[in-house]
C-alpha positions, 0 to 999 in steps of 0.5 A, spaced: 147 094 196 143 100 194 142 103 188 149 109 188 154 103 189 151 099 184 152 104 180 158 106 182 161 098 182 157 098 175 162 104 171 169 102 175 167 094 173 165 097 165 170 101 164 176 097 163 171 092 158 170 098 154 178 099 153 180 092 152 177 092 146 180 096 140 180 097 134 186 095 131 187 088 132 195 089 128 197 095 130 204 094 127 201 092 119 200 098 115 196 096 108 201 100 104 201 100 095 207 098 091 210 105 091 211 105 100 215 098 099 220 100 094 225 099 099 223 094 103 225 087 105 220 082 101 218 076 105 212 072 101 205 072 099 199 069 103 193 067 100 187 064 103 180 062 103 174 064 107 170 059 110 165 056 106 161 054 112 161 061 115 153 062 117 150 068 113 149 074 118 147 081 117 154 084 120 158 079 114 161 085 111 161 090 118 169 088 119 173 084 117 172 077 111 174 071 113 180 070 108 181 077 110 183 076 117 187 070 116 192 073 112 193 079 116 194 074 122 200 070 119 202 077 116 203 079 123 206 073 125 211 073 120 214 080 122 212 084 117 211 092 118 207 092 111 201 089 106 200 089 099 194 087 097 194 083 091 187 081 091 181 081 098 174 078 095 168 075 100 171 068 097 178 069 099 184 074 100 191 075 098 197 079 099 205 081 099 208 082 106 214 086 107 218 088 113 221 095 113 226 098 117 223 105 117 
């Protein structure tokens, strides 16, 4: 194979890597204040605890924490539009949800 189709096979074969990935894990969650959700459906609290066993990286703090990302999940999976957080520490996170029809 010479070196211009490799190339070429390398960028139609790369390109949709770099689009598979987004940021936005949860496109349909907004991090709201209590003001936003006056009007709102509440439905519950979730709090969760970051893994203990979690190894120690230089890119710990880049994203997400641990307890962070499983509150977003279940928020997600509980249909809700909106989060309120009550607390978010490395230790673990907690919010409210609510589900606005806006």
């Amino acid at each position: 194979m010479s070196r211009p189709d490799l190339l070429k096979w390398i960028i139609i074969l790369g390109i949709p890597f770099c689009f598979a990935c987004t940021q936005n894990r949860f496109p349909n969650l907004v991090i709201a204040e209590e003001g936003m959700v006056e009007t709102c459906t509440y439905l519950g609290t979730i709090s969760e605890t970051s893994d203990p066993g979690k190894p120690v990286t230089s890119y710990k703090y880049y994203k997400y924490y641990d307890g962070e990302l499983k509150v977003l999940e279940r928020a997600d999976h509980m249909g809700g539009t909106h989060l309120v957080w009550l607390y978010n520490y490395h230790i673990g996170s907690s919010g409210a949800v609510y589900r606005c029809s806006e």
